[in-house]
C-alpha positions in Angstrom: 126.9 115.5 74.0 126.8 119.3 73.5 128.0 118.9 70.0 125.2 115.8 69.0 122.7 117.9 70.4 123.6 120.5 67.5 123.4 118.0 64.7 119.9 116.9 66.3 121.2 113.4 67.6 120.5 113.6 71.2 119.7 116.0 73.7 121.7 117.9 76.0 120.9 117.5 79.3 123.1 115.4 81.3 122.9 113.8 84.6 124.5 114.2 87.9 128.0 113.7 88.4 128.0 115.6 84.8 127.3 119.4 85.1 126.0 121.6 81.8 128.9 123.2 79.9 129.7 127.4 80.1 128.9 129.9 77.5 132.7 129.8 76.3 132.8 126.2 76.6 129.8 126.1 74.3 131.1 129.2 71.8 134.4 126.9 71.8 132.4 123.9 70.1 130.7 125.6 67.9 133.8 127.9 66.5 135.4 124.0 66.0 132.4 122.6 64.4 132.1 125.8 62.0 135.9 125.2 61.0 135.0 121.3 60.7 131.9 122.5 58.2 129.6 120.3 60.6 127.7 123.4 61.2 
């Protein structure tokens, strides 16, 4: 959800039992979506 939210798709709040991703988590996406070329 984290990673639609980047391309503008959706947003990134999520609900209970889901909890909000960490700072690494979220550096961790984005270095994959740079080396994808989706960002």
């Amino acid at each position: 959800k984290y990673a639609l939210s980047k391309l503008g798709k959706c947003s990134a709040d999520v609900r209970l039992p889901l909890v909000g991703l960490t700072d690494d988590t979220k550096a961790q996406i984005d270095a994959a979506m740079g080396h994808a070329g989706l960002l």
